[in-house]
Backbone as ProteinMPNN parsed JSONL, in Angstrom:
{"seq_chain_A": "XXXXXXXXXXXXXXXXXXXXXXXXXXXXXXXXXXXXXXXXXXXXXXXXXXXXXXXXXXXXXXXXXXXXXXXXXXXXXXXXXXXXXXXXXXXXXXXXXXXXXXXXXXXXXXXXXXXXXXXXXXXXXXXXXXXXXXXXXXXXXXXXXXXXXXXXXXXXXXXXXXXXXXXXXXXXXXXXXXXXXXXXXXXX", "coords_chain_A": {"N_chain_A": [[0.846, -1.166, 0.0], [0.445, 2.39, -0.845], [1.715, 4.82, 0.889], [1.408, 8.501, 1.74], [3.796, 10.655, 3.447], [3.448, 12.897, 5.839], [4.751, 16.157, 5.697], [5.863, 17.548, 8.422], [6.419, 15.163, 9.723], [8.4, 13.889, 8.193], [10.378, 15.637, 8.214], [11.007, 15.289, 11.129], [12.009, 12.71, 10.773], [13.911, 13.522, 9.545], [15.542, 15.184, 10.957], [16.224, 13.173, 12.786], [17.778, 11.495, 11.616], [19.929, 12.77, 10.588], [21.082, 13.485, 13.149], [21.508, 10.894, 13.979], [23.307, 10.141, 12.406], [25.647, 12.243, 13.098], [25.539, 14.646, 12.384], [24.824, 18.486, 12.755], [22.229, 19.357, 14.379], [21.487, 22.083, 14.502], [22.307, 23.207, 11.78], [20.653, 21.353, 10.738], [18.595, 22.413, 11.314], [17.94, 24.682, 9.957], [17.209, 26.865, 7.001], [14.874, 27.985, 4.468], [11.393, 27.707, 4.267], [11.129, 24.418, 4.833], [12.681, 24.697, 6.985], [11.599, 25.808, 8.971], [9.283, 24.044, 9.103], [10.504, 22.623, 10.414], [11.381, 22.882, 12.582], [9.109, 23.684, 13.808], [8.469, 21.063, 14.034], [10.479, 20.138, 15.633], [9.803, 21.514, 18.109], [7.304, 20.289, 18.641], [8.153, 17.814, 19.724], [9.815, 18.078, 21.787], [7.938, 19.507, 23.454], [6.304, 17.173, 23.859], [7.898, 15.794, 25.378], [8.297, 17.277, 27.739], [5.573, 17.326, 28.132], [4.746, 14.521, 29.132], [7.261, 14.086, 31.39], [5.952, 16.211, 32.893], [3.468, 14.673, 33.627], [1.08, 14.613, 36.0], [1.76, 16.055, 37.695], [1.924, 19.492, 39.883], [2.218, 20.861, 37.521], [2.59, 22.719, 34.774], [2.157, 22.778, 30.962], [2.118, 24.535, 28.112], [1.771, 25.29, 24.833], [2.46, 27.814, 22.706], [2.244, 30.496, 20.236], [4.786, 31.567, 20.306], [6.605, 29.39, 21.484], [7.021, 27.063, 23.738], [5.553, 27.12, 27.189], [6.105, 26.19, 30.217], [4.718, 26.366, 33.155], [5.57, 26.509, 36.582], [4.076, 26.278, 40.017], [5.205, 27.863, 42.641], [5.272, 26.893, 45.416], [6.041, 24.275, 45.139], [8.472, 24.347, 44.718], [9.631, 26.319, 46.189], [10.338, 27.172, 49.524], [8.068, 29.009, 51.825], [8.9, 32.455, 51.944], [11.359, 32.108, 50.69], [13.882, 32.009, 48.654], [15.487, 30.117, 48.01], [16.098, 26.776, 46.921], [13.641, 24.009, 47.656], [14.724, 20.435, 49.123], [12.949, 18.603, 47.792], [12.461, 20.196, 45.628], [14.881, 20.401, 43.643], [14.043, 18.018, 42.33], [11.409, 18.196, 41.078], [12.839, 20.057, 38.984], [14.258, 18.528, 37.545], [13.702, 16.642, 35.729], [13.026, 18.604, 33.528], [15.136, 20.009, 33.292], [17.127, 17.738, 32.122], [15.317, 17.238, 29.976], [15.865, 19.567, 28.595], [18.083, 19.604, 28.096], [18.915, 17.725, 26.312], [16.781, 18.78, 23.649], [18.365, 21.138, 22.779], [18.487, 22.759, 21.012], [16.585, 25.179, 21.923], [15.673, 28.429, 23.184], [15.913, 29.386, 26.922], [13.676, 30.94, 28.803], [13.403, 32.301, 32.167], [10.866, 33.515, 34.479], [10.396, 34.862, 37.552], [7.338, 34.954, 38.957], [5.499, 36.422, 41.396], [2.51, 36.932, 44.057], [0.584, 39.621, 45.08], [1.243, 40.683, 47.73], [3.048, 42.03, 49.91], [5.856, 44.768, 49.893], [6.365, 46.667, 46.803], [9.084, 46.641, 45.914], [10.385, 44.952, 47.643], [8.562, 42.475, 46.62], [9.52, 42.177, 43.488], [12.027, 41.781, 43.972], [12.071, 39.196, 45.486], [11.088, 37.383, 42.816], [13.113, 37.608, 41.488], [15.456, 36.994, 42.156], [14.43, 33.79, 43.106], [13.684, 33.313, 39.853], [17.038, 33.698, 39.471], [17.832, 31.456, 41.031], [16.291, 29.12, 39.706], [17.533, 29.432, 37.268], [20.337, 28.912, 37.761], [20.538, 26.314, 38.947], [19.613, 24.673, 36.307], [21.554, 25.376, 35.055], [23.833, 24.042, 36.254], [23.158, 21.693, 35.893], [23.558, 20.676, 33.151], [22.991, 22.477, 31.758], [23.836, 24.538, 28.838], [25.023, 27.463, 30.004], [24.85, 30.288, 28.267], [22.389, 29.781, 26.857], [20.302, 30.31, 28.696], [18.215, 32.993, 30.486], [17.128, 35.119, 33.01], [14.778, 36.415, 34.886], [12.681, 38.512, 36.457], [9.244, 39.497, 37.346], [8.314, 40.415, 39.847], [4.734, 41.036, 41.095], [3.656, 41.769, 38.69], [2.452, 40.694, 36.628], [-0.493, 39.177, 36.875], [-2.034, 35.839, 37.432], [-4.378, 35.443, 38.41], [-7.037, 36.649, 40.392], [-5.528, 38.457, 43.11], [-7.24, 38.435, 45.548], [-7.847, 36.587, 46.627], [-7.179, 33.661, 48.013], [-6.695, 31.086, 46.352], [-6.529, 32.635, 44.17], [-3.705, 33.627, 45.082], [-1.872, 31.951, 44.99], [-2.467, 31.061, 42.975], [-0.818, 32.717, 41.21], [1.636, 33.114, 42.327], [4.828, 31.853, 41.088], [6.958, 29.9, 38.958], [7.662, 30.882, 35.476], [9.146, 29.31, 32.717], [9.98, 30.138, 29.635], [10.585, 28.523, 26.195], [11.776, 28.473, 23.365], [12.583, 29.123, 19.782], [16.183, 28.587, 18.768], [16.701, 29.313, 16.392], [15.755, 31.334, 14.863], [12.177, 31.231, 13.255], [11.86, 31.499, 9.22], [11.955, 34.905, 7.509], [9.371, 34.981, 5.357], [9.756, 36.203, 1.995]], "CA_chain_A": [[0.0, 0.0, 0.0], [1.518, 3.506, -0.731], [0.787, 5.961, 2.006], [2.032, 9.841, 2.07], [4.007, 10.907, 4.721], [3.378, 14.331, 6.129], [6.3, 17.162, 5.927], [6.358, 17.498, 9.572], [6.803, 13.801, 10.329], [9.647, 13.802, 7.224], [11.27, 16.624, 8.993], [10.967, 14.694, 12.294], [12.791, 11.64, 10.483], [15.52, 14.067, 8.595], [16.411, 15.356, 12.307], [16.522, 12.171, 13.67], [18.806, 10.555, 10.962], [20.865, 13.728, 10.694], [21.258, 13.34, 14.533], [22.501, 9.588, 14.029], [24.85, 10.355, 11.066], [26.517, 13.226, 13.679], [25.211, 16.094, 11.567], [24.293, 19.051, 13.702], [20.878, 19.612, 14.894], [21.644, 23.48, 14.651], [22.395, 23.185, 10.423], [19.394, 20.65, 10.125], [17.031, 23.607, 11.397], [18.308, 26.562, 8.814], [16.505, 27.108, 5.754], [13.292, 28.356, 4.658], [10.258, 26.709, 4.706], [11.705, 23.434, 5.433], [13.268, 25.152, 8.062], [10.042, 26.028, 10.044], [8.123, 22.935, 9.692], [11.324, 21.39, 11.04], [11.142, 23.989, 13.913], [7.515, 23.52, 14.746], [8.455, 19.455, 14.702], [10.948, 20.147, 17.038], [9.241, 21.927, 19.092], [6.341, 19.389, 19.264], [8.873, 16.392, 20.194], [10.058, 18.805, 22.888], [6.538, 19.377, 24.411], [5.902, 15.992, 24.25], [8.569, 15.201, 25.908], [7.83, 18.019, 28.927], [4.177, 16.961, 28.785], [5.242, 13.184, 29.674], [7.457, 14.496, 32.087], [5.031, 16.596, 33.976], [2.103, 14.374, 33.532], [0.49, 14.004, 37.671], [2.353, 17.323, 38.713], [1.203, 20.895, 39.715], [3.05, 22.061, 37.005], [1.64, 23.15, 33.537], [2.491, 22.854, 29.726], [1.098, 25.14, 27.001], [1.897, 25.496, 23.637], [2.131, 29.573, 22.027], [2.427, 30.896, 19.026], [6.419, 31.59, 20.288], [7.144, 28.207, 21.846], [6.201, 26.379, 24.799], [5.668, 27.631, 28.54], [6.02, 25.865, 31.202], [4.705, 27.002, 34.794], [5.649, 25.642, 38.433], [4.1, 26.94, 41.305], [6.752, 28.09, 43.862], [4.949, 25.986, 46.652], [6.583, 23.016, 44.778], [10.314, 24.994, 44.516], [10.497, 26.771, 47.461], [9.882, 26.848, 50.929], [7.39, 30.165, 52.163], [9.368, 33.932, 50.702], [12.547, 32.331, 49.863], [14.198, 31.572, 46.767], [16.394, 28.826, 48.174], [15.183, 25.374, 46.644], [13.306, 23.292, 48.673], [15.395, 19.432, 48.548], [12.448, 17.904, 46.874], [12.229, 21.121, 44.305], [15.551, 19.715, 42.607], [13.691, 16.778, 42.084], [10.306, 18.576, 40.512], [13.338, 20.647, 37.929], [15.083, 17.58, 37.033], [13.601, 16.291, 34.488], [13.48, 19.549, 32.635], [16.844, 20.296, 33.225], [17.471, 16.596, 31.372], [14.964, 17.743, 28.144], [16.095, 21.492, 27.977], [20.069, 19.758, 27.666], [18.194, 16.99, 25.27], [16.311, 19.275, 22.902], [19.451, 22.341, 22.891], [18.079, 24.505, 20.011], [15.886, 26.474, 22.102], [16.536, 29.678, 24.122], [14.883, 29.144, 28.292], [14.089, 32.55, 29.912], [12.844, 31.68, 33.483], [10.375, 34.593, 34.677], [9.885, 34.925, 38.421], [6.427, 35.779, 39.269], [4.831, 36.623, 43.109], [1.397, 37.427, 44.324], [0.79, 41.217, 45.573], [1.609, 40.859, 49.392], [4.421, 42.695, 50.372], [6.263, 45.816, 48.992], [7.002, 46.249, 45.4], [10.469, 46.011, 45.621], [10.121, 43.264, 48.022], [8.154, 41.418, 45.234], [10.178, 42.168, 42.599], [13.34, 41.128, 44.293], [12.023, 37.661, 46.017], [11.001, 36.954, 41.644], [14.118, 38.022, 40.456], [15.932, 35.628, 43.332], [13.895, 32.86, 42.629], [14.73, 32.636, 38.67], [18.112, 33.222, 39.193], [18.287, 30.017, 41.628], [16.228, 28.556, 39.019], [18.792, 29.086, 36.293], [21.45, 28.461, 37.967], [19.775, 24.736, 38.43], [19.7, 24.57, 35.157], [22.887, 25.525, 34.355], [24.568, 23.296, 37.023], [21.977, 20.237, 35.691], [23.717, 20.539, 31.875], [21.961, 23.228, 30.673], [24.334, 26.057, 28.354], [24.409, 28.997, 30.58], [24.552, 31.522, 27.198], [21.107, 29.885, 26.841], [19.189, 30.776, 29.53], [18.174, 34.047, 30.968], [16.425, 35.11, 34.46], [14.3, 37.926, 35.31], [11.67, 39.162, 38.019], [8.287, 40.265, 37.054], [7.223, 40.592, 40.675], [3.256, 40.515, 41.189], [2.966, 43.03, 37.361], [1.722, 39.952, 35.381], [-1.42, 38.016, 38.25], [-2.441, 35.172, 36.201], [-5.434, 35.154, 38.872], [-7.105, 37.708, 41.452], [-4.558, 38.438, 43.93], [-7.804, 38.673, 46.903], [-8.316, 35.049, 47.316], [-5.751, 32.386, 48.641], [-6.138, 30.403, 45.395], [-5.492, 33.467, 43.317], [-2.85, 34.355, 45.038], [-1.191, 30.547, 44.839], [-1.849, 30.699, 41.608], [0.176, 33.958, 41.11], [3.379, 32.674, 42.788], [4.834, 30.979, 40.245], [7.86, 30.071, 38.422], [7.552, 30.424, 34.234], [10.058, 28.901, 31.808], [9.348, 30.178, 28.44], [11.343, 28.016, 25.186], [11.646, 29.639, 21.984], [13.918, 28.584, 19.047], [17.345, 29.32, 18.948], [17.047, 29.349, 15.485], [14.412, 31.644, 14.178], [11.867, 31.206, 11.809], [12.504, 32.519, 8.521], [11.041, 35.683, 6.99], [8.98, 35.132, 4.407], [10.08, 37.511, 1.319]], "C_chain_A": [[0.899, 1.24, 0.0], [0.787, 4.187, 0.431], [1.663, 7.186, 1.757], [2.189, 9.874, 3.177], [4.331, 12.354, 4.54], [4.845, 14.791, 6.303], [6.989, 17.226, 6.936], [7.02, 16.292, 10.026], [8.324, 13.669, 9.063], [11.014, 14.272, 7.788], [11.317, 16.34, 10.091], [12.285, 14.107, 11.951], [14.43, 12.067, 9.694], [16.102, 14.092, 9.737], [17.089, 14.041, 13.265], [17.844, 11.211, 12.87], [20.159, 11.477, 10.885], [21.443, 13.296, 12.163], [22.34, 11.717, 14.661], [23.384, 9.632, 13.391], [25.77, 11.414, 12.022], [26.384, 14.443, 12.996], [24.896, 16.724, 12.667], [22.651, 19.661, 13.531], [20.885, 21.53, 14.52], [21.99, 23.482, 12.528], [21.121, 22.328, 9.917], [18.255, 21.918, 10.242], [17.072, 24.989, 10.672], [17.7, 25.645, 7.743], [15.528, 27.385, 6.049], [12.374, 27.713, 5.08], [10.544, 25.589, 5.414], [12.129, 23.977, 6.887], [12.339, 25.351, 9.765], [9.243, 25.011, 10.245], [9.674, 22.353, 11.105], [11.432, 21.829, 12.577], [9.83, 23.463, 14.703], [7.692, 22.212, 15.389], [9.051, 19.462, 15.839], [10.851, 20.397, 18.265], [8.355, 20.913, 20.142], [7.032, 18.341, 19.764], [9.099, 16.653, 21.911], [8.695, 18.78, 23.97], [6.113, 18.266, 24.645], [6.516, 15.752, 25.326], [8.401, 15.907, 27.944], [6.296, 17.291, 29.402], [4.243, 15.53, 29.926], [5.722, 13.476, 31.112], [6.582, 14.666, 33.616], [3.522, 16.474, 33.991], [1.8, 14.342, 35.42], [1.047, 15.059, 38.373], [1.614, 18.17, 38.813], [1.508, 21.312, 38.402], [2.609, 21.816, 35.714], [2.373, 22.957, 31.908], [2.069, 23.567, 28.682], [1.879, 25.498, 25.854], [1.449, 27.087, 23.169], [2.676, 29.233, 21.013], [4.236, 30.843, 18.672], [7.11, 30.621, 20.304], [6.399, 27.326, 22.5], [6.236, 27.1, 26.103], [5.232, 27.036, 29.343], [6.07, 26.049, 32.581], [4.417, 25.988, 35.542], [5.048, 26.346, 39.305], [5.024, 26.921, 41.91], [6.761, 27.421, 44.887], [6.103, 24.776, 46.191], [7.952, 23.143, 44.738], [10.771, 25.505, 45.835], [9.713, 27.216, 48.869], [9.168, 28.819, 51.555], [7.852, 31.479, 51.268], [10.579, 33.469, 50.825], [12.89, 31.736, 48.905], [15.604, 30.558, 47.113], [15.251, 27.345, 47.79], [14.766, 24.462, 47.506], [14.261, 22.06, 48.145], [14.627, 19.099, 47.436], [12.043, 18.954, 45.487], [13.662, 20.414, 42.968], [14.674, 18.45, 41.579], [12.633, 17.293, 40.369], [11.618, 19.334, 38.991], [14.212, 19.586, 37.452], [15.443, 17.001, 35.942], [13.724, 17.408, 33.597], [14.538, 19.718, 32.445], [17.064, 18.741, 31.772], [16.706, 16.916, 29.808], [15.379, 18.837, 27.788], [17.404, 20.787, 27.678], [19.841, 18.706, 26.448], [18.013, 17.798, 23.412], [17.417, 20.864, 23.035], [19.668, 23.101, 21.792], [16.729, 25.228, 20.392], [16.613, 27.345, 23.429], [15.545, 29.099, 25.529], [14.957, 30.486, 28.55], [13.126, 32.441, 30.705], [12.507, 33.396, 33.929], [9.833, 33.907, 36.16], [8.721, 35.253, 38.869], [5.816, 35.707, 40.905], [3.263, 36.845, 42.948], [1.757, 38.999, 44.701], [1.037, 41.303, 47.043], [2.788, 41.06, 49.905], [4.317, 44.039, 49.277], [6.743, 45.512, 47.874], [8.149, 45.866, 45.437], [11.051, 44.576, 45.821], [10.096, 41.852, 46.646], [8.799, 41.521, 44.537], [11.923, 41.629, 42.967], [13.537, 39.441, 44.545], [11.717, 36.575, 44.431], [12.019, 36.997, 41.462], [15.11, 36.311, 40.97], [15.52, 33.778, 43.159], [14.157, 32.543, 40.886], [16.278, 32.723, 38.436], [18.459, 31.929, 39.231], [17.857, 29.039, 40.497], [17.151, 28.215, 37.662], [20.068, 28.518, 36.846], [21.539, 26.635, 38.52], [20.16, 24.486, 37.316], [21.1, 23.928, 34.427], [24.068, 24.498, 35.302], [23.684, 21.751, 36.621], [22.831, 20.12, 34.102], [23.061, 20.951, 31.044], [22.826, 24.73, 30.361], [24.067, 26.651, 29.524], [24.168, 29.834, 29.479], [22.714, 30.75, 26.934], [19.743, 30.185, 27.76], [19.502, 32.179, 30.143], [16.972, 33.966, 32.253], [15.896, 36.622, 34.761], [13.163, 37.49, 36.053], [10.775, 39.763, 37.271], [7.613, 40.809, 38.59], [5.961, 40.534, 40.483], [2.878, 41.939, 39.852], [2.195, 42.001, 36.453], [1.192, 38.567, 36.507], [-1.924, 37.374, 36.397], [-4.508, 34.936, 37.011], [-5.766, 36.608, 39.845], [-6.677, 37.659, 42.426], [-5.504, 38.575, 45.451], [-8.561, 37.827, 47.266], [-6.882, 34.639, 46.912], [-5.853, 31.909, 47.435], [-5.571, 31.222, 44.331], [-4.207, 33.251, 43.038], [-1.583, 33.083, 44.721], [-1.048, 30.7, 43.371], [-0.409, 31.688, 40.367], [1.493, 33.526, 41.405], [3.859, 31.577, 41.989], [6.401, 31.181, 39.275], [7.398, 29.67, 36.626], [8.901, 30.383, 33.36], [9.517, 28.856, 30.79], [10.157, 29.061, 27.63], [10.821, 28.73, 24.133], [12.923, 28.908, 21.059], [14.637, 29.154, 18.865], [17.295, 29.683, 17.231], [15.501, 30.571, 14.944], [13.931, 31.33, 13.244], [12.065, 32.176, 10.723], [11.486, 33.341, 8.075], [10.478, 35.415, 5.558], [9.209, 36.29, 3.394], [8.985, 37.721, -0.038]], "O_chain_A": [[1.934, 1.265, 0.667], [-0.392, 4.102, 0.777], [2.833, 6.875, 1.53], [1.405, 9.453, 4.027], [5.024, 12.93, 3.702], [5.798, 14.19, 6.8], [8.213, 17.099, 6.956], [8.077, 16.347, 10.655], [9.334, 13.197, 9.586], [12.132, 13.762, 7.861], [11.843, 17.309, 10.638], [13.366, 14.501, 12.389], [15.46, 11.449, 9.422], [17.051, 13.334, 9.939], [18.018, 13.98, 14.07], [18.631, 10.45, 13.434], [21.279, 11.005, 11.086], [22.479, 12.636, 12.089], [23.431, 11.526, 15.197], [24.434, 9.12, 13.778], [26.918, 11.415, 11.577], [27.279, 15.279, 13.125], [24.646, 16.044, 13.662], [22.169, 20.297, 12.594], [19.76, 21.961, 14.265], [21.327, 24.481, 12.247], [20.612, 22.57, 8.822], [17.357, 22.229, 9.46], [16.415, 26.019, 10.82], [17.647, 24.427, 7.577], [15.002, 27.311, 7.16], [12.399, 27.138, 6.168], [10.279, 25.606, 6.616], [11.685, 23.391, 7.874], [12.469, 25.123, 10.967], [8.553, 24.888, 11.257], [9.627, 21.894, 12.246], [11.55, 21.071, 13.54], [9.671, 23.001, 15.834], [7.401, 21.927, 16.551], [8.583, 19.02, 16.888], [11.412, 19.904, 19.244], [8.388, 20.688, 21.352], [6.269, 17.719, 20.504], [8.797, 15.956, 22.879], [8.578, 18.144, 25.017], [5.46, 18.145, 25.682], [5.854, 15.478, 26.327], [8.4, 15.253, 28.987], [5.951, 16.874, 30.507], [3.913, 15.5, 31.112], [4.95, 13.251, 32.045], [6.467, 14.027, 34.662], [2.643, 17.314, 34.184], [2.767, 13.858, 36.007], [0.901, 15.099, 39.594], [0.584, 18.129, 38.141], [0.919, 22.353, 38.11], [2.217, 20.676, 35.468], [3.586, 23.106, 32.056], [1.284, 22.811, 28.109], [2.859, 26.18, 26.154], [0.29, 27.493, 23.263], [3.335, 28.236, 20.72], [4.854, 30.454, 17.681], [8.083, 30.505, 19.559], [5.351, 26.837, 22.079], [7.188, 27.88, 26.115], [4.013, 27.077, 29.511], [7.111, 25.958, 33.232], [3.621, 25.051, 35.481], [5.659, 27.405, 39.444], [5.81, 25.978, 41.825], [7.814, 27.168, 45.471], [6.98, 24.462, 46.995], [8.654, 22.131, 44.722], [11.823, 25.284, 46.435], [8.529, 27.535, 48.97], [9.989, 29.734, 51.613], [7.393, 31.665, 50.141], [11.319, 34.4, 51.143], [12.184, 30.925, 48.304], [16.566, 30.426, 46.357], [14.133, 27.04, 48.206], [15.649, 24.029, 48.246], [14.718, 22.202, 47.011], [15.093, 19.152, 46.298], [11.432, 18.534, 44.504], [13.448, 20.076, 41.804], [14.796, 18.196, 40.38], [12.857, 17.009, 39.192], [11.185, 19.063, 37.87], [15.119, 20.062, 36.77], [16.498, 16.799, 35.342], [14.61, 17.251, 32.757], [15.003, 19.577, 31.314], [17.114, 19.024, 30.575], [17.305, 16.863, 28.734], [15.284, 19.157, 26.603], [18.034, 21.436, 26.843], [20.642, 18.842, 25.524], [18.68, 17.575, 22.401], [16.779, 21.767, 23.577], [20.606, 23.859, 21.544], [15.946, 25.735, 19.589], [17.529, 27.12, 24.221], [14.532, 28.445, 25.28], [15.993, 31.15, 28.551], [11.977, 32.451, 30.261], [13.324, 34.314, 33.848], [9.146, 32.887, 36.223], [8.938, 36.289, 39.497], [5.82, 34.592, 41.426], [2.775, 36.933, 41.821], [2.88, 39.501, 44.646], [0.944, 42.468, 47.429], [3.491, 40.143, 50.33], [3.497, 44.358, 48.416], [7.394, 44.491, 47.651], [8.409, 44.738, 45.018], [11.619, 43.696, 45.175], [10.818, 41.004, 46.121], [9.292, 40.395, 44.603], [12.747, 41.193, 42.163], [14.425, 38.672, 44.177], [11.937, 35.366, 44.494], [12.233, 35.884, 40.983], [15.304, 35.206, 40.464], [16.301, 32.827, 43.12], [14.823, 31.543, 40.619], [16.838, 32.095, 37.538], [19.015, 31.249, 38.368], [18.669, 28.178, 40.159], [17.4, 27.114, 37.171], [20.716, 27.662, 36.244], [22.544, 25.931, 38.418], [21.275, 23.967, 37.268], [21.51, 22.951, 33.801], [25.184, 24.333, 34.807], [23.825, 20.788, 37.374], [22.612, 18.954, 33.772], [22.591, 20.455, 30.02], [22.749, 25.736, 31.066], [23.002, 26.447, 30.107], [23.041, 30.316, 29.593], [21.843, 31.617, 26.853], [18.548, 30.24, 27.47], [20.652, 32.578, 30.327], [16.163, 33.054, 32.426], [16.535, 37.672, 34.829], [12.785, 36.331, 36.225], [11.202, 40.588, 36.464], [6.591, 41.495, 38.598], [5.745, 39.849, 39.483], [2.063, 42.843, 40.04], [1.386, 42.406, 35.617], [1.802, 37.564, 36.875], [-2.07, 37.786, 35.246], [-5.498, 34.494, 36.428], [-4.921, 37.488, 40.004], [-7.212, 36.798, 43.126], [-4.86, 38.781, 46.48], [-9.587, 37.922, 47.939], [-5.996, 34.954, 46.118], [-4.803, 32.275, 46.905], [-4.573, 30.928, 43.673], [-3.587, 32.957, 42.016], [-0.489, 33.397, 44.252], [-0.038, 30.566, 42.68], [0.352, 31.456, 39.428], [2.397, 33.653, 40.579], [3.391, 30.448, 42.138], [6.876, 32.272, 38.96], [6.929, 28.57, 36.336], [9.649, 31.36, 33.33], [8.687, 27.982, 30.542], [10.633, 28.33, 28.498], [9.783, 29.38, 24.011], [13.913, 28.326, 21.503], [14.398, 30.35, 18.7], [18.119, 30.548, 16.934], [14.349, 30.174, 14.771], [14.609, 31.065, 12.252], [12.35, 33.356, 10.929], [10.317, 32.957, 8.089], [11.219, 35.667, 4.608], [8.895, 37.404, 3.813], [9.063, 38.726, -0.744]]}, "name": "protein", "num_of_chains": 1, "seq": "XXXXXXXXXXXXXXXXXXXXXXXXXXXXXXXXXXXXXXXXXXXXXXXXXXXXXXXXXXXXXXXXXXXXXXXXXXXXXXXXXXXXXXXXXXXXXXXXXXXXXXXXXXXXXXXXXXXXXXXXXXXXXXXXXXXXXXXXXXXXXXXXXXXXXXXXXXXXXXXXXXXXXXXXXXXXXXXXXXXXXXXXXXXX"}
């Protein structure tokens, strides 16, 4: 029986044979068109591979237009307002750490976020604190440092209403965007 096989899944199987021949993963994902499905595939292997991961956890997966974003609550990282890792938080960043050094053509930029209780600066410092530690996880787990970045939104981006307890839970939160290192190309 003949069957067609879709572009994406082609461009799955180029990366994957490229990958066994020792070609680089970073020259398989340039070019045009080709270039972007092979992007999107990669992407989706990637999310799979997070979703799997963090199937039975707090912790979230979503698919954008940019990449993927994956949010932790902080309950699960760190212990009340500090940005020291709880033991069992290594545990909960582990596996990521192992697919972000896996899948190593996308960019991570780890965004601290808080609820509104305390002073701004406060908040914006105990975020900032918190994705450093988180990168620096990362980056001590086999993850590039030139690829990841760390910043503090403090309580400027509530994903919930900051004047209930579950809000505000849901507010405290660590997000790890991905994005490709490679951009897509401009259409001319």
């Amino acid at each position: 029986m003949n069957k067609r096989v879709s572009a994406p899944v082609l461009s799955g199987l180029a990366l994957v044979a490229l990958a066994l021949a020792g070609c680089s993963t970073q020259s398989a994902l340039s070019g045009h068109a080709a270039g972007s499905a092979r992007t999107g595939s990669y992407l989706d292997r990637q999310e799979g591979a997070l979703r799997t991961a963090f199937a039975g956890t707090a912790g979230s997966v979503t698919r954008t237009a940019e990449g993927i974003v994956l949010i932790i609550p902080t309950a699960a990282l760190f212990e009340g307002s500090s940005a020291d890792l709880r033991p069992n938080g290594g545990a909960v960043l582990a596996s990521a750490a192992l697919i972000f050094s896996q899948f190593d053509q996308t960019r991570i930029a780890v965004t601290g976020h808080t609820d509104n209780t305390g002073t701004v600066e406060y908040l914006q410092a105990l975020s900032e604190n918190r994705a450093k530690a988180i990168a620096q996880y990362l980056e001590a787990h086999g993850v590039a440092e030139q690829r990841v970045t760390a910043s503090g939104a403090g309580a400027t981006q509530p994903l919930a209403n900051n004047d209930t307890l579950p809000g505000r839970q849901a507010n405290r939160r660590i997000e790890i965007s991905l994005t490709p290192a490679i951009p897509a190309p401009v259409s001319q």
